[in-house]
N, C-alpha and C positions, 0 to 999 in steps of 0.2 A: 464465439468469444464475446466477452463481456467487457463494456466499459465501465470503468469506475473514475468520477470524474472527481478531482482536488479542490478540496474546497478549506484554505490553510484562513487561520481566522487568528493571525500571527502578524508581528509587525517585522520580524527577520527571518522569514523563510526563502531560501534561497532563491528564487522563482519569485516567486509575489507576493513574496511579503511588506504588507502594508500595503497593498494596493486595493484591496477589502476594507476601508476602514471602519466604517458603519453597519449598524445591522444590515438595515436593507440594501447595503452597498451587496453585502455579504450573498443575503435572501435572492437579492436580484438574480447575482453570479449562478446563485445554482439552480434558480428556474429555468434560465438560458441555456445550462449543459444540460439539463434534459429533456430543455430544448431541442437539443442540438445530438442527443440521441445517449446521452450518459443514462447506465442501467441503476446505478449508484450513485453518489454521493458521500464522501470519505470527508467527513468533518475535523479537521486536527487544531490543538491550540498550545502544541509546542514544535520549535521549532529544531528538526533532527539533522540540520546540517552541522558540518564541521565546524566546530569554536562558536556553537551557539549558546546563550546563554541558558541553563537549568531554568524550568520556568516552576513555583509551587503551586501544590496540586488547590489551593483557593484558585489564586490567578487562571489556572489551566481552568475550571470547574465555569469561572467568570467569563471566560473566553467563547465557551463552545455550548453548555445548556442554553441560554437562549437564542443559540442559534438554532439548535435540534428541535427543540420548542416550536420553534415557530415554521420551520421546514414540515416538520409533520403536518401542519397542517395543509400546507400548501402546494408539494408534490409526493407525487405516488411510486416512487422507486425506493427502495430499502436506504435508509441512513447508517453510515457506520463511522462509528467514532474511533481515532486512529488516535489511540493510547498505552504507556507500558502499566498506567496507574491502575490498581485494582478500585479505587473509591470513584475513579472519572470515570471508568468503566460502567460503573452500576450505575451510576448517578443519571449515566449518558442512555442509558436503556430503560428506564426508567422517565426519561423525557421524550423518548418517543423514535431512538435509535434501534436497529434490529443486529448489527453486524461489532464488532469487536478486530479492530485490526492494531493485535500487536507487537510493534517492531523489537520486544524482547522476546517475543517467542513465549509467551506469556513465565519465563525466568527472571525478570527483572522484577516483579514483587511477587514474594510468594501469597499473599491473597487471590491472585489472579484469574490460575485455574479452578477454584472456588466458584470465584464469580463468573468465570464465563459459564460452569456447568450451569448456577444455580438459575441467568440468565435466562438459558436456553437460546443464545445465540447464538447465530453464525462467527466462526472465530476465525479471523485473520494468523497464520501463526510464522512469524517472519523469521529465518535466520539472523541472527547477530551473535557479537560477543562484548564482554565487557571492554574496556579501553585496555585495560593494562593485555589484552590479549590481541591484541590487533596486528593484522597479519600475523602471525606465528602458527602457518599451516606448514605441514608437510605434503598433504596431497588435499589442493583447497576443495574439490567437489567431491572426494568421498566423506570427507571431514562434514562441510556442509550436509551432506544426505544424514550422516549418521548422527548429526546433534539435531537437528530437524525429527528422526525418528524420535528423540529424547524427546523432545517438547511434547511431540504428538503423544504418547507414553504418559507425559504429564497432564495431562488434559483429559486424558481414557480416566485414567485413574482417579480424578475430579470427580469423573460424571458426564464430561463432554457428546454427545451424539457424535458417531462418527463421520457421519451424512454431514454433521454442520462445519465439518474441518477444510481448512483451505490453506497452503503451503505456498510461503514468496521466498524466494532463497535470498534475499536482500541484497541484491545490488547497490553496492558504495557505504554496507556498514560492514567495518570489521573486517575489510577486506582491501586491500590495493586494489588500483584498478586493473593491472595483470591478471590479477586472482579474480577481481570479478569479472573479467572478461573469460577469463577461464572458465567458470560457473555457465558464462553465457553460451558457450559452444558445446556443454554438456548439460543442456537443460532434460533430455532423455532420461537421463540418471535420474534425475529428483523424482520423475515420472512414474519408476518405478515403484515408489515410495504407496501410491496409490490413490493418491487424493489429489482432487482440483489444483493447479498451478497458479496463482498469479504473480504477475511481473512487474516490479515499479523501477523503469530505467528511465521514467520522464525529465528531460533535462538535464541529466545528470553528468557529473565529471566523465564518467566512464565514457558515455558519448564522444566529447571532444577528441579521446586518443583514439576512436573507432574511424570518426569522420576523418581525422590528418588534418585538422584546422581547428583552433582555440575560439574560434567569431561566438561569442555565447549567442547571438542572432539568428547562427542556423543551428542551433539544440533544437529547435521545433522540428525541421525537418530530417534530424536525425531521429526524433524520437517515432514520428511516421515511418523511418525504416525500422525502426527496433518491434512497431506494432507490426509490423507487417510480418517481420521474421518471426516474432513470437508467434504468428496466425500460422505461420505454417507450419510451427512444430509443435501445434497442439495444445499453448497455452488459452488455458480457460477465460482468466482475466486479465487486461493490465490497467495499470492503475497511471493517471495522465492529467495534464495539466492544460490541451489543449483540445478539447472533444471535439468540434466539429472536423477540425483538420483528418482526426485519425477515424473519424466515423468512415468519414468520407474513401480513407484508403481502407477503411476495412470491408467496405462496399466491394472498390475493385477487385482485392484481395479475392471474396467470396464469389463477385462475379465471374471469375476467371478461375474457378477449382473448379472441378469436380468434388469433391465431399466440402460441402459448405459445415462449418465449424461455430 
């Protein structure tokens, strides 16, 4: 399993936002998570929680190229820019990013699958749905598998390498958290799909209803159980806002299998 460590370059992201506020505030944060053993670095510059503001794609562009910029030079783990914009995308790989992580599943601009084929990046490719479609499943994880094959479908047809595809069923978009808790107990299913998993539950609401306590204090250590779980059912990557904490259980995790993952 792989970490991919959060690096939100945002003044309201739910977690830490604004807590980065300088470049090198910024630069600092992510030498330390790979540090601290992050294989990645997932650069964002809008912010995807609930009732956050739309950010435009100048501001978004202003936000995260000179971050990527100046990270390329500085550490040696793949950078990937966590956008649904087709123009941040390119702009972002082009500055010195390798990986494409987007939470529309790259449906949210139809430019997209374009640019990630033309790329030649590694593509993030997340489950969601528009707002007006939120919650409105009938059976939420085959629903998820099967719009997830769409994307993937969408992207073949681009141009995408299929080796470069990676599949996050996206926990806490477009879905309740019943539903995405549902999702989580059949991550097998998505599995079947065929490609790399990754998990982004760091923090997240869904947490709070799993732990039976609202404390936003122990999200961290809910999110240590969500890595652990995810390790044992095969998930490839998750993506996390606290690297050393879950290095550290991904250590015991591995130490204590038999098939280190």
């Amino acid at each position: 399993m792989k970490i991919m460590g959060i690096l939100n370059v945002t003044p309201d992201s739910f977690s830490d936002g604004g807590r980065y506020v300088s470049l090198d505030q910024r630069i600092d944060h992510a030498i330390q998570m790979v540090a601290d053993g992050a294989d990645i670095i997932d650069v964002g510059g809008e912010s995807t929680r609930p009732g956050a503001e739309a950010v435009t794609e100048a501001e978004e562009l202003a936000r995260v190229i000179p971050v990527i910029e100046r990270l390329r030079q500085v550490v040696d783990v793949p950078i990937s820019i966590d956008t649904y914009k087709a123009e941040v995308a390119r702009q972002a790989i082009q500055a010195g990013a390798s990986m494409i992580n987007d939470v529309g599943g790259a449906k949210f601009d139809p430019e997209m699958p374009r640019v990630m084929a033309e790329s030649g990046a590694t593509v993030i490719l997340m489950h969601n749905r528009p707002k007006e479609a939120f919650g409105a499943y009938r059976s939420v994880t085959s629903e998820v598998v099967e719009e997830l094959r769409s994307s993937v479908e969408l992207v073949l047809k681009a141009g995408v390498n299929p080796k470069k595809i990676i599949l996050d069923p996206g926990i806490g978009f477009g879905k309740t958290i019943p539903q995405s808790i549902e999702v989580l107990k059949n991550l097998h299913q998505l599995k079947l799909l065929g490609y790399p998993l990754l998990l982004g539950a760091s923090k997240k609401g869904t947490l709070r209803e799993l732990m039976e306590d609202d404390d936003k204090a122990l999200l961290g250590i809910g999110t240590v159980a969500m890595t652990c779980y995810a390790y044992e059912r095969g998930i490839n990557y998750v993506r996390i806002h606290d690297v050393k904490e879950n290095v550290c259980a991904l250590h015991v995790m591995k130490n204590l299998s038999y098939n280190s993952r």
